[in-house]
DRENKE-363613 format. One record per residue: residue in one letter; x, y, z of N, C-alpha, C, O in turn. Coordinates in Angstrom, 1 decimal. Example, Ala and Ser with C-alpha at 12.3 -4.5 7.8 and 13.67 -1.06 7.14 Angstrom:
2
rec residu = A&n_u = 13.2&n_v = -5.7&n_w = 7.8&ca_u = 12.3&ca_v = -4.5&ca_w = 7.8&c_u = 13.2&c_v = -3.3&c_w = 7.8&o_u = 14.2&o_v = -3.3&o_w = 8.5
rec residu = S&n_u = 12.8&n_v = -2.2&n_w = 7.1&ca_u = 13.7&ca_v = -1.1&ca_w = 7.1&c_u = 12.9&c_v = 0.0&c_w = 7.9&o_u = 13.4&o_v = 1.1&o_w = 8.0
//
This chain:
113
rec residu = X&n_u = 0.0&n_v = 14.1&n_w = 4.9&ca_u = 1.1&ca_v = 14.3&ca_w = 5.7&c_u = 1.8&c_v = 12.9&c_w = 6.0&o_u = 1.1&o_v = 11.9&o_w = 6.2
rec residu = X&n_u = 3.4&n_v = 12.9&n_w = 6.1&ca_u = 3.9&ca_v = 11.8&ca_w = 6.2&c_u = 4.9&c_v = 11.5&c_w = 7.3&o_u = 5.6&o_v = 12.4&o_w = 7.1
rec residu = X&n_u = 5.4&n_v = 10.8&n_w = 8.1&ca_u = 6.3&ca_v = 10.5&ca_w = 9.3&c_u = 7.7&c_v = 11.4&c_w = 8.6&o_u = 8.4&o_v = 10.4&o_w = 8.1
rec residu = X&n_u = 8.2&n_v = 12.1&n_w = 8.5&ca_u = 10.0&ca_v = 12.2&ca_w = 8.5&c_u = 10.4&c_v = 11.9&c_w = 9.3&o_u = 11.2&o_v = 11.2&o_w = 8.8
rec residu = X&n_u = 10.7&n_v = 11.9&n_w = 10.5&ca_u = 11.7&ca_v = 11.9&ca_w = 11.9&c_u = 12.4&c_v = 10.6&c_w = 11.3&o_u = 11.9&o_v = 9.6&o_w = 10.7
rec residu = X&n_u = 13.8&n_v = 11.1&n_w = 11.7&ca_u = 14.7&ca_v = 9.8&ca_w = 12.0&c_u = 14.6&c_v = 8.7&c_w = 13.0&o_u = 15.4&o_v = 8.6&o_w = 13.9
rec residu = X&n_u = 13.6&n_v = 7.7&n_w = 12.9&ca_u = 13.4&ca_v = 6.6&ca_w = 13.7&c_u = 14.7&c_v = 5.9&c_w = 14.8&o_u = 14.6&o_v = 5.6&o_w = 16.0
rec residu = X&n_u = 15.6&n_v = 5.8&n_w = 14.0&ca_u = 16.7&ca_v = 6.2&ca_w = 14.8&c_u = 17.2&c_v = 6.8&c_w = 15.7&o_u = 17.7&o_v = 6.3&o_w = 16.7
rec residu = X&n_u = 17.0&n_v = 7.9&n_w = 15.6&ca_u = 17.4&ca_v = 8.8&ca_w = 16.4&c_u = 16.2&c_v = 9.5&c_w = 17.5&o_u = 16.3&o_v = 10.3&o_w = 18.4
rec residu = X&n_u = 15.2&n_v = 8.7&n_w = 17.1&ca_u = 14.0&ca_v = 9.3&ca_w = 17.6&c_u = 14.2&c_v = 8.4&c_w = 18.8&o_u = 14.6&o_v = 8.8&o_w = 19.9
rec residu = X&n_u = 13.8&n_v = 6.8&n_w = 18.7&ca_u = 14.5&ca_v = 5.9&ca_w = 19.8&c_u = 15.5&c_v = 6.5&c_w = 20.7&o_u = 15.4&o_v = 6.5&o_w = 21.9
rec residu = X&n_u = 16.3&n_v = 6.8&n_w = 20.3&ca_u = 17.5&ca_v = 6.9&ca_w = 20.8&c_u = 18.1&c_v = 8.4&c_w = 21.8&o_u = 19.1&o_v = 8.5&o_w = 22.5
rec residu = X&n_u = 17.2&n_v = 9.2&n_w = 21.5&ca_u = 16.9&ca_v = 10.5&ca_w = 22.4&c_u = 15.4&c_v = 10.6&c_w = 23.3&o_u = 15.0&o_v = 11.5&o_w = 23.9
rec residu = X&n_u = 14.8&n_v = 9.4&n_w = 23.1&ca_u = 13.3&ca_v = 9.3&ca_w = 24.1&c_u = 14.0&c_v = 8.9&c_w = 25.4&o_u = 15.1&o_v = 8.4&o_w = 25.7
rec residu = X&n_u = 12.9&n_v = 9.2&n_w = 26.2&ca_u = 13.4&ca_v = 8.7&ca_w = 27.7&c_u = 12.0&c_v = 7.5&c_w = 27.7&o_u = 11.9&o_v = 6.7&o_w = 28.6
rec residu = X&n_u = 10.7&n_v = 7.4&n_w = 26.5&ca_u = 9.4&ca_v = 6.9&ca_w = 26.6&c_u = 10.1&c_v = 5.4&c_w = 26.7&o_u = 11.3&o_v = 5.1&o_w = 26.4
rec residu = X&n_u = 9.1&n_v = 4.6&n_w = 27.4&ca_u = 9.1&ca_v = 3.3&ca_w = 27.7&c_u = 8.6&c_v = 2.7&c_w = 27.1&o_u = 8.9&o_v = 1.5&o_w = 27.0
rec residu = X&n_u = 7.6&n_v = 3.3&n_w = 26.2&ca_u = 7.0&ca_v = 2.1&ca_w = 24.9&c_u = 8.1&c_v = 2.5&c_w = 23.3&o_u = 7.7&o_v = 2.2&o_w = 22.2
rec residu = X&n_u = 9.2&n_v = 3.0&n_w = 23.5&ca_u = 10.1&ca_v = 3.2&ca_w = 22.7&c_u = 11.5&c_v = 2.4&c_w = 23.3&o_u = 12.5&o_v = 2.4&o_w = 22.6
rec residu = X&n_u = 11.4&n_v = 1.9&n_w = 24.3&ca_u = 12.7&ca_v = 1.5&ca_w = 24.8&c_u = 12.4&c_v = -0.4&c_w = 24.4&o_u = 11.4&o_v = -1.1&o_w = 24.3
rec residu = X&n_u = 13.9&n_v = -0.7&n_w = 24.1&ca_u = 13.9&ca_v = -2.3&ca_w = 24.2&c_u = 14.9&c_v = -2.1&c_w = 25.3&o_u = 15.6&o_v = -1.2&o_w = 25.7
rec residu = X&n_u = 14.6&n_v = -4.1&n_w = 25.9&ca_u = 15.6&ca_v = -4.6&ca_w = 26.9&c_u = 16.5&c_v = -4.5&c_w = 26.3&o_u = 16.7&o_v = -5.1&o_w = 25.2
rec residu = X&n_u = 17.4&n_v = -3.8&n_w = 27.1&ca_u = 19.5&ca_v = -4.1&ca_w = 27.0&c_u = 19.6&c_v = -5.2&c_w = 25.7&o_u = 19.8&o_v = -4.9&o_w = 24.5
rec residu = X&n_u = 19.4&n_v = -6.3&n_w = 26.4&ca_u = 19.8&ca_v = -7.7&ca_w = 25.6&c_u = 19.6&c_v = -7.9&c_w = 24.3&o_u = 20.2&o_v = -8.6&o_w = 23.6
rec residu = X&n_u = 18.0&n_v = -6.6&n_w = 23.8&ca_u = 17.9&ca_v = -6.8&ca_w = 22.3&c_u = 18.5&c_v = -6.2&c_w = 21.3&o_u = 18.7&o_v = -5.0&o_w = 21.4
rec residu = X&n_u = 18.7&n_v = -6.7&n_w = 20.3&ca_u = 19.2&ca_v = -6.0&ca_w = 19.3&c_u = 17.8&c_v = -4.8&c_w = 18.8&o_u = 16.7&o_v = -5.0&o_w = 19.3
rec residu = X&n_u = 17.9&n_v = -3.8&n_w = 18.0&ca_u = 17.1&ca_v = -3.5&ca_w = 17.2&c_u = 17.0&c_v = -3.6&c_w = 15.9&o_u = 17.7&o_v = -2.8&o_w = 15.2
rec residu = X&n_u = 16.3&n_v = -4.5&n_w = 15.3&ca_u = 16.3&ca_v = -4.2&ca_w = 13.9&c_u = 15.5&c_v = -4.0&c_w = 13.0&o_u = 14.4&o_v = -4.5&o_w = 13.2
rec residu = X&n_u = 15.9&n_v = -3.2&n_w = 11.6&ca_u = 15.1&ca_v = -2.9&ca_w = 11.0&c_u = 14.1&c_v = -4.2&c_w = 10.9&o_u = 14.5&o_v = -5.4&o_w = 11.1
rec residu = X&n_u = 12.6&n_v = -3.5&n_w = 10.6&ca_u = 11.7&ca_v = -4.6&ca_w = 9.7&c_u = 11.8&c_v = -5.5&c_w = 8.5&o_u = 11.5&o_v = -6.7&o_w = 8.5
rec residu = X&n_u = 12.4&n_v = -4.6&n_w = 7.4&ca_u = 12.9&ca_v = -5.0&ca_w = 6.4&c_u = 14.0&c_v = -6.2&c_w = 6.3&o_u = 14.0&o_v = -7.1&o_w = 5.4
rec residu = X&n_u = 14.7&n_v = -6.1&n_w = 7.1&ca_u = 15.6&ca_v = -6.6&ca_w = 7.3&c_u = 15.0&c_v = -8.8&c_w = 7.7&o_u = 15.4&o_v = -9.9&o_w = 7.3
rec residu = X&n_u = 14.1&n_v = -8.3&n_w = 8.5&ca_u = 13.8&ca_v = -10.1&ca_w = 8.9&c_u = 12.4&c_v = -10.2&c_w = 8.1&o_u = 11.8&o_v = -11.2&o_w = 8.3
rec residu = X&n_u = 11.8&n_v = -9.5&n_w = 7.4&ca_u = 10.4&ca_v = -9.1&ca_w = 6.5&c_u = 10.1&c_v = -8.8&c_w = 5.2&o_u = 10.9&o_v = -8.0&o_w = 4.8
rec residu = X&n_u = 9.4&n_v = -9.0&n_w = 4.4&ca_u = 9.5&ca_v = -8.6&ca_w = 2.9&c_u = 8.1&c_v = -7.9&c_w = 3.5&o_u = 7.0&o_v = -8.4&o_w = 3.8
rec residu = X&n_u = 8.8&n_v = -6.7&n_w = 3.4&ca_u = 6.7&ca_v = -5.8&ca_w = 3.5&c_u = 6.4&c_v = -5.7&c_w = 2.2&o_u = 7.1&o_v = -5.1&o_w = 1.3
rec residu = X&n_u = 5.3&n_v = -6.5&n_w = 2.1&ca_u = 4.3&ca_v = -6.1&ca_w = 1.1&c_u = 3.5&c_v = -5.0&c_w = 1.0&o_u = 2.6&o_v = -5.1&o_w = 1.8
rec residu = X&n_u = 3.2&n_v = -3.8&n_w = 0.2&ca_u = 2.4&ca_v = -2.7&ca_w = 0.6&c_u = 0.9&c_v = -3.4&c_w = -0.5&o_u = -0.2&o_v = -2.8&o_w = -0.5
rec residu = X&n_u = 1.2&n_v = -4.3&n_w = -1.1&ca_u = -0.1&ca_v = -4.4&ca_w = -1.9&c_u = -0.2&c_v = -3.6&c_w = -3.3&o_u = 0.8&o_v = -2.9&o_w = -3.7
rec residu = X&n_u = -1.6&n_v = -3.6&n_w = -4.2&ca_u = -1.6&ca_v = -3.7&ca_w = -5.5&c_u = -3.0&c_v = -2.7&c_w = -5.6&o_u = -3.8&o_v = -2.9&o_w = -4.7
rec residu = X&n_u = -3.3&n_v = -2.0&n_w = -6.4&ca_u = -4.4&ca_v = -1.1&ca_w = -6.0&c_u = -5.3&c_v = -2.0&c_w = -7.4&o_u = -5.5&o_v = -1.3&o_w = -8.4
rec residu = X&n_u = -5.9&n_v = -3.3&n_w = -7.4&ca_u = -6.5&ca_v = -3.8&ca_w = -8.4&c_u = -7.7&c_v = -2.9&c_w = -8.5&o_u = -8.0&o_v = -2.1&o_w = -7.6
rec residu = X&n_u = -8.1&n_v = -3.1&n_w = -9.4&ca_u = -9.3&ca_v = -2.3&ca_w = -10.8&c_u = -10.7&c_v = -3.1&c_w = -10.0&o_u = -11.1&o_v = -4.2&o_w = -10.4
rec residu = X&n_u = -11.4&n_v = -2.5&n_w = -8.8&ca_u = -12.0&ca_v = -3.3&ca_w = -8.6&c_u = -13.6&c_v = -3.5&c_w = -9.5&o_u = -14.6&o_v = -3.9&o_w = -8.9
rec residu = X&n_u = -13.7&n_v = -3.1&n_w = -10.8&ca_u = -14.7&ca_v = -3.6&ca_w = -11.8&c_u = -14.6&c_v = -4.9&c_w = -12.5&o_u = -15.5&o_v = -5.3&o_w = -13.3
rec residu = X&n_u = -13.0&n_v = -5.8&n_w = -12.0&ca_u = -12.3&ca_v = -6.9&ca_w = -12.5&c_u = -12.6&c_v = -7.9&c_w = -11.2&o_u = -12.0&o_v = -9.0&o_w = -11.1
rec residu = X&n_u = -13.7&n_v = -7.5&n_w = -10.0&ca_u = -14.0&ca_v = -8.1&ca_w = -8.7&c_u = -15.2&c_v = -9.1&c_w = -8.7&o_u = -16.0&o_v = -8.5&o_w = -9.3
rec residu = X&n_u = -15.6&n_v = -10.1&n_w = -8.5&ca_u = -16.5&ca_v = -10.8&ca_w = -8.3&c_u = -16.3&c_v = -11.7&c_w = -7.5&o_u = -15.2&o_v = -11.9&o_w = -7.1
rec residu = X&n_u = -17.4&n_v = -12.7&n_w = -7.2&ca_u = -17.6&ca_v = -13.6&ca_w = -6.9&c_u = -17.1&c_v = -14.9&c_w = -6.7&o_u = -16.8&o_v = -15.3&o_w = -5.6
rec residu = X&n_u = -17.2&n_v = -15.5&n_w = -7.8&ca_u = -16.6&ca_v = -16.6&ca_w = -8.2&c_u = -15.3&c_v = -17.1&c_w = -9.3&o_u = -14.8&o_v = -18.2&o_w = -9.2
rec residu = X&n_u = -14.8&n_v = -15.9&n_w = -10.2&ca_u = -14.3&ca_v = -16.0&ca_w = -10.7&c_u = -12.6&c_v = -15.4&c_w = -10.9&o_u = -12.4&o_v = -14.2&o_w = -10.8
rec residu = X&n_u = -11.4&n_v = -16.3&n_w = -11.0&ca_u = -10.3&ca_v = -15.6&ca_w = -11.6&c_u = -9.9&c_v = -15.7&c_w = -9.9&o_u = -10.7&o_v = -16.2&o_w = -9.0
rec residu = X&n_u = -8.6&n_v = -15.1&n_w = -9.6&ca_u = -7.4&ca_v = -14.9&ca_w = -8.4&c_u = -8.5&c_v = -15.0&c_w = -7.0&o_u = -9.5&o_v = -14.2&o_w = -7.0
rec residu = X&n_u = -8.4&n_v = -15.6&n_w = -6.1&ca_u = -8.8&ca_v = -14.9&ca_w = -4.3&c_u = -8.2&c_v = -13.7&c_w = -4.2&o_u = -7.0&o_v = -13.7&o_w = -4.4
rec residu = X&n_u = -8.8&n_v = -12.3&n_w = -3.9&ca_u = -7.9&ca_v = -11.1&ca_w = -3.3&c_u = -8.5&c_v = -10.9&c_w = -2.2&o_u = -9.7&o_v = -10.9&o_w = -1.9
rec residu = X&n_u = -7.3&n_v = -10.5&n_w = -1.3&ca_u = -7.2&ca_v = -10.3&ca_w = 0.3&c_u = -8.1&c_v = -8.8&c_w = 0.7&o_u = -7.4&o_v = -7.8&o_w = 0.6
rec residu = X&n_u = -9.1&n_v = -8.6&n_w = 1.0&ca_u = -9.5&ca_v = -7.2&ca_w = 1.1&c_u = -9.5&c_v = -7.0&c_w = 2.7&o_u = -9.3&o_v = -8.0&o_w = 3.5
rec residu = X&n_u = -9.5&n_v = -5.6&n_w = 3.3&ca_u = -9.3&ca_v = -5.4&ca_w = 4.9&c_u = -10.3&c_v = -5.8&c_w = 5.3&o_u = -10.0&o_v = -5.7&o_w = 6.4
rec residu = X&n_u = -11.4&n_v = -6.3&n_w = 5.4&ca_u = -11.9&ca_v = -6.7&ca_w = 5.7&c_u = -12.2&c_v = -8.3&c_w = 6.5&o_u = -12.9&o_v = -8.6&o_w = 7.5
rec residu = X&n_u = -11.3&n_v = -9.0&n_w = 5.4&ca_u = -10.7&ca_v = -10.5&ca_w = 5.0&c_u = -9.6&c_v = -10.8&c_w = 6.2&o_u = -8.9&o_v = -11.8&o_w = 6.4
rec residu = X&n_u = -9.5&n_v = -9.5&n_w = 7.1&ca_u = -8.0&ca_v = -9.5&ca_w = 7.6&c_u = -8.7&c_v = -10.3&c_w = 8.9&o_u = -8.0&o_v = -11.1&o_w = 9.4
rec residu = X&n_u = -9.9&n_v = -10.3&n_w = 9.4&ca_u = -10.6&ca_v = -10.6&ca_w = 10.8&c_u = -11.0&c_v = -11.8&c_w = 10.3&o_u = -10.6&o_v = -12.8&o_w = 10.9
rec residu = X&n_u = -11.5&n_v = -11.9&n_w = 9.5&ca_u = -12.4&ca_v = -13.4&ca_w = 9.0&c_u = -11.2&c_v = -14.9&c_w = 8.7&o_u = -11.3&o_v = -16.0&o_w = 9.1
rec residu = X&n_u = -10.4&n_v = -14.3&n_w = 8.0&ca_u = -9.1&ca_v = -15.2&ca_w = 7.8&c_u = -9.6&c_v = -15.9&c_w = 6.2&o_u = -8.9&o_v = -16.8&o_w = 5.6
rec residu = X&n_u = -10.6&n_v = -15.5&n_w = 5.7&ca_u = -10.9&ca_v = -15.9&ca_w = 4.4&c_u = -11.3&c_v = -14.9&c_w = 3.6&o_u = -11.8&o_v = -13.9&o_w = 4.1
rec residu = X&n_u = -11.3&n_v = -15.1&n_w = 2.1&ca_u = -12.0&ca_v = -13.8&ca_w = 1.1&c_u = -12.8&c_v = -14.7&c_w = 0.1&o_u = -12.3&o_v = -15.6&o_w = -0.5
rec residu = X&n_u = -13.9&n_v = -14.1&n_w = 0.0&ca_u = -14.4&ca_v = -14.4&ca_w = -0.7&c_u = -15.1&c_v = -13.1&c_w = -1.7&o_u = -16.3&o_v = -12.9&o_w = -1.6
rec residu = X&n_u = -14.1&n_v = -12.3&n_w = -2.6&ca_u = -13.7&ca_v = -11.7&ca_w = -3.1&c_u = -12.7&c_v = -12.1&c_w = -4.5&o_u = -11.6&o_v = -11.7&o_w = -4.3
rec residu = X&n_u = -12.8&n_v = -12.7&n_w = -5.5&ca_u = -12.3&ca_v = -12.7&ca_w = -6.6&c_u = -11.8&c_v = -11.7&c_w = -7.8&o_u = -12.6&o_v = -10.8&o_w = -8.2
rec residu = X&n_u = -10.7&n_v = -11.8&n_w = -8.3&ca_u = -10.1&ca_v = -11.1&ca_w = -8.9&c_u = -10.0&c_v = -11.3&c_w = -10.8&o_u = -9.1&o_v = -12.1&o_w = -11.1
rec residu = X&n_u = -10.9&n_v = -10.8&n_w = -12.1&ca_u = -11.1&ca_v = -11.6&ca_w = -12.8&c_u = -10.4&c_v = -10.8&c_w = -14.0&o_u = -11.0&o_v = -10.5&o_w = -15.1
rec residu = X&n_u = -9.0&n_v = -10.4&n_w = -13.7&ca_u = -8.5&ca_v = -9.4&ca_w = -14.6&c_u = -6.7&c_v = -9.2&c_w = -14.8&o_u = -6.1&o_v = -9.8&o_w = -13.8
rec residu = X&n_u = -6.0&n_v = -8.7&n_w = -15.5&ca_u = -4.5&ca_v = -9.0&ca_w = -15.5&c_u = -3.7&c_v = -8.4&c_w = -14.2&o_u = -3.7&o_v = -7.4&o_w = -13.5
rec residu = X&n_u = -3.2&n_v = -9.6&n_w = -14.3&ca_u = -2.6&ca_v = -9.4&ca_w = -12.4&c_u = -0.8&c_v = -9.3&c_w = -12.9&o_u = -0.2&o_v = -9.9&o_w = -13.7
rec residu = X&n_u = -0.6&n_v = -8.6&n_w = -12.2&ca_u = 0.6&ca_v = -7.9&ca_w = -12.0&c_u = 1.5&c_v = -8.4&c_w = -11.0&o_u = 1.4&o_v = -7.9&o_w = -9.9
rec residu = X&n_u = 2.6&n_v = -9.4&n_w = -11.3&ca_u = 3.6&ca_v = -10.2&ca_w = -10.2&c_u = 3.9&c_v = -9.7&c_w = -9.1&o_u = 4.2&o_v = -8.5&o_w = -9.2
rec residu = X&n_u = 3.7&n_v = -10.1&n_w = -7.9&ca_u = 4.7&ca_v = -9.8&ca_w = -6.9&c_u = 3.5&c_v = -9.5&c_w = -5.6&o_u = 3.8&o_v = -9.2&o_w = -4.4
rec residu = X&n_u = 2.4&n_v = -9.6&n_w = -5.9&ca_u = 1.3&ca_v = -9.2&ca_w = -4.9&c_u = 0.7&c_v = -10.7&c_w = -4.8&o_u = -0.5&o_v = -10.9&o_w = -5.0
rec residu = X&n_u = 1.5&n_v = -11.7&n_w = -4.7&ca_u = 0.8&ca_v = -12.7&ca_w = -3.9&c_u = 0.6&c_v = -13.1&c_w = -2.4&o_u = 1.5&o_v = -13.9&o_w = -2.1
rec residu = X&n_u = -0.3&n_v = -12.8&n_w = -1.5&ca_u = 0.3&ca_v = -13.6&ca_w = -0.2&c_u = 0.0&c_v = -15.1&c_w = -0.1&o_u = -1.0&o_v = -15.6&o_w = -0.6
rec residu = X&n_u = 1.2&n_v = -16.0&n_w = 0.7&ca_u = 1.0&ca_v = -17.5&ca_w = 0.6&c_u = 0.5&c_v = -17.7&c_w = 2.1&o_u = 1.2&o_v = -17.0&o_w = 2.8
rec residu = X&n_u = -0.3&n_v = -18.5&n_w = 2.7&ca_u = -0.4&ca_v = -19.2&ca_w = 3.6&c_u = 0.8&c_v = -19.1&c_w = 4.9&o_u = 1.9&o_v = -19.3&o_w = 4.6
rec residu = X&n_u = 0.5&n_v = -18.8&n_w = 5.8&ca_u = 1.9&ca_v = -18.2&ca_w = 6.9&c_u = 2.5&c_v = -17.0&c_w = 7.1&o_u = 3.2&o_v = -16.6&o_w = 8.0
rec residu = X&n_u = 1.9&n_v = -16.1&n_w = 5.8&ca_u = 2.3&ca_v = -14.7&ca_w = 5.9&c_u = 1.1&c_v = -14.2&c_w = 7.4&o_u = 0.1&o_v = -14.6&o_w = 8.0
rec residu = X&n_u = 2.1&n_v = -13.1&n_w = 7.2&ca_u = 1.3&ca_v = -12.1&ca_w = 8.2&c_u = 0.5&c_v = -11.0&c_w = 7.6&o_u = 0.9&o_v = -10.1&o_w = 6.9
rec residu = X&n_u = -0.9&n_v = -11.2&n_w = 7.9&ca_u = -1.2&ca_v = -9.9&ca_w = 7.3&c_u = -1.9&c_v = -8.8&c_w = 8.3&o_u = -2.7&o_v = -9.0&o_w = 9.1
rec residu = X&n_u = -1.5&n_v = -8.1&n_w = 8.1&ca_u = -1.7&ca_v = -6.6&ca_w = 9.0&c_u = -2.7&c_v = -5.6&c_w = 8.1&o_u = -2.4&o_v = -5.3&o_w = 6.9
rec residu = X&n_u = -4.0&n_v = -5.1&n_w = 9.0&ca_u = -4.9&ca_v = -4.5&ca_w = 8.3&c_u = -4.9&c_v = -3.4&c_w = 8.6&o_u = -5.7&o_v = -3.1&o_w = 9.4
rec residu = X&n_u = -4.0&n_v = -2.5&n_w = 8.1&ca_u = -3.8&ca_v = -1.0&ca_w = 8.5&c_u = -4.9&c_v = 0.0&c_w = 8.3&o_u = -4.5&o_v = 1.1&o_w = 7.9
rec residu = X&n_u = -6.5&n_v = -0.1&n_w = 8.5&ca_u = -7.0&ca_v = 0.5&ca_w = 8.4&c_u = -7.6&c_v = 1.7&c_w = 9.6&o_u = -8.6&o_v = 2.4&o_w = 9.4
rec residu = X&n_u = -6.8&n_v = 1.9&n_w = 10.9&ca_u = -6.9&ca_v = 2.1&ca_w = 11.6&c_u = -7.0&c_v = 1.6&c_w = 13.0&o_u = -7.0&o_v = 2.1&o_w = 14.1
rec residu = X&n_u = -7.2&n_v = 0.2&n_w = 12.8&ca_u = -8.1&ca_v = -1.0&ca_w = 14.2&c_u = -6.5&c_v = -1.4&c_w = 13.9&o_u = -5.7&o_v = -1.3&o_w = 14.8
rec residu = X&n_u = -5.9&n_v = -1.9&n_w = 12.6&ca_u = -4.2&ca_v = -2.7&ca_w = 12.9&c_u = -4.9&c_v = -4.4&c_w = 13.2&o_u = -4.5&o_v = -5.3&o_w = 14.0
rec residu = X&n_u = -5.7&n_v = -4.4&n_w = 12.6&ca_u = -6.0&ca_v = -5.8&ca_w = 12.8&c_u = -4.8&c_v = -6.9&c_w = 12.3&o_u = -4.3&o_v = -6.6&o_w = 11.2
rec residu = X&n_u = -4.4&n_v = -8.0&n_w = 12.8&ca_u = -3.5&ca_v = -8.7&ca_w = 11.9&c_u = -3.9&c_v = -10.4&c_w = 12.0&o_u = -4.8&o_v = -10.7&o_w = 12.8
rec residu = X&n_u = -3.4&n_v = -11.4&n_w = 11.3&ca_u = -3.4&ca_v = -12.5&ca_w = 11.5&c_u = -2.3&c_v = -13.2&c_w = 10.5&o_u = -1.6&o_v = -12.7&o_w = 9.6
rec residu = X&n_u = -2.3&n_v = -14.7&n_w = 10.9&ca_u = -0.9&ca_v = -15.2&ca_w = 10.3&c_u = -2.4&c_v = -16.1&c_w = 9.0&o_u = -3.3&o_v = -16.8&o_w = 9.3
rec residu = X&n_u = -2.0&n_v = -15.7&n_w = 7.9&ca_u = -2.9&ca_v = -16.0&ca_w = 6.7&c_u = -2.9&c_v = -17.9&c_w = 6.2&o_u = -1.9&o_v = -18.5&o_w = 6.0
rec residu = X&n_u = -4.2&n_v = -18.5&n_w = 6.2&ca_u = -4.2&ca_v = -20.1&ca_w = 6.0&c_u = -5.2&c_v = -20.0&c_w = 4.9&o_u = -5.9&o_v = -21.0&o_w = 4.4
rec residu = X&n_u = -5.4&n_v = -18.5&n_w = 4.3&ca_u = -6.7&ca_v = -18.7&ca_w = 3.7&c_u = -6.5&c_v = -19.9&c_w = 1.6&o_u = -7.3&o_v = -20.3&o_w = 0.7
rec residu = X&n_u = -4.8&n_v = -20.1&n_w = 1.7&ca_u = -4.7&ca_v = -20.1&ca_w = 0.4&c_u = -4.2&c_v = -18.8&c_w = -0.2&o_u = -4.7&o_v = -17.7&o_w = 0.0
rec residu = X&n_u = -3.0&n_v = -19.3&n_w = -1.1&ca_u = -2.3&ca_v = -18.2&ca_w = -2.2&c_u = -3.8&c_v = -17.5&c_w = -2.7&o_u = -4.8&o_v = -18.1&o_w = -3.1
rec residu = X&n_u = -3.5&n_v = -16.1&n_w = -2.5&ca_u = -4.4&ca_v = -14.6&ca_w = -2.9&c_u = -3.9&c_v = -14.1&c_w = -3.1&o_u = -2.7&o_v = -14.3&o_w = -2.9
rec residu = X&n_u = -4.5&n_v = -12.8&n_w = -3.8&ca_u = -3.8&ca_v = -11.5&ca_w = -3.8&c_u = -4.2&c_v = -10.8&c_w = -2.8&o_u = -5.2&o_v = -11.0&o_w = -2.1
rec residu = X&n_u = -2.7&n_v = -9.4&n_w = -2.7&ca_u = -3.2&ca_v = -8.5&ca_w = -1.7&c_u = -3.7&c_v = -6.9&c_w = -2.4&o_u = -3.3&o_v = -6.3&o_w = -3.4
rec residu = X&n_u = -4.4&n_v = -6.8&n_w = -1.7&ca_u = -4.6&ca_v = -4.8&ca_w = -1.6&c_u = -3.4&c_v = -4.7&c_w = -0.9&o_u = -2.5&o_v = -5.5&o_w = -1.0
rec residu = X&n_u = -3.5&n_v = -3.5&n_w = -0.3&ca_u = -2.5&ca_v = -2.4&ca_w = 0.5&c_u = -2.6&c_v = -3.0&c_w = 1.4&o_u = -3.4&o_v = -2.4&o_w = 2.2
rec residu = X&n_u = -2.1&n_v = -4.0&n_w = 1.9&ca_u = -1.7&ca_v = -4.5&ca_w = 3.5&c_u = -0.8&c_v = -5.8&c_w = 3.5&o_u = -0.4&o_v = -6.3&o_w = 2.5
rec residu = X&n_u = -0.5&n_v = -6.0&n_w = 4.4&ca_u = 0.4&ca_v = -7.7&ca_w = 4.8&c_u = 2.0&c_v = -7.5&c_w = 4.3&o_u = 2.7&o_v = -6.7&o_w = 3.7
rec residu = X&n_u = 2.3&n_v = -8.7&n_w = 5.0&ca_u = 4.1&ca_v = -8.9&ca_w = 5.4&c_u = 4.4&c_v = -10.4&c_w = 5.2&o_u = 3.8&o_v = -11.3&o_w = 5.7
rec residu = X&n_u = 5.3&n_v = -10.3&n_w = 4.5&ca_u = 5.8&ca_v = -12.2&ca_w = 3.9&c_u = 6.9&c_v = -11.7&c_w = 5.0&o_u = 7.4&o_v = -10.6&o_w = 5.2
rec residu = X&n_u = 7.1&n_v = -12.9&n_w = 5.8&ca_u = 8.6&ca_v = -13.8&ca_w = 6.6&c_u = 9.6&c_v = -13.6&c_w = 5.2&o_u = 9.1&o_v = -13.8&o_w = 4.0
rec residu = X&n_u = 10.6&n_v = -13.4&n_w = 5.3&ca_u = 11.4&ca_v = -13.1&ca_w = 4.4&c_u = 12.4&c_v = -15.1&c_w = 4.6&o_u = 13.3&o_v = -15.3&o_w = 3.8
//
């Protein structure tokens, strides 16, 4: 099952307070000040230890490092660099601003656009 409501309009007919911004702010999309990354579903039989790419696993999201390697053809655009944000949507939403060193991601994190 997936969200449809118009986020928009959903805001904007709530009377809820954890849906409301101050006057003063704009609202803006995510996308807009964000490059969300959703991540890369790598082959994890291409996983070890020591060898080949760092990949970011949810787990990596609390620790701030991975020690998790990637030893197989990697596919552009799933890098996170140092300063991104990464968000571990596994339920907890864990997040941190990433120092671990250019990795790859799974299904999680957000580059500053």
């Amino acid at each position: 099952m997936s969200f449809s409501a118009n986020v928009s309009e959903l805001v904007g007919s709530s009377d809820d307070p954890l849906l409301a911004a101050a006057e003063h702010w704009d609202r803006i999309e995510l996308n807009k000040v964000a490059t969300i990354l959703n991540g890369y579903p790598w082959h994890s039989v291409s996983f070890n230890d020591r060898l080949g790419a760092p990949v970011i696993r949810i787990r990596d999201v609390t620790s701030g490092q991975t020690k998790t390697f990637y030893d197989g053809p990697i596919v552009s655009g799933y890098w996170i660099e140092n300063s991104d944000l990464i968000v571990g949507m596994d339920g907890d939403f864990n997040c941190l601003i990433w120092s671990g060193g250019r990795a790859l991601t799974l299904p999680l994190g957000l580059s500053p656009v």
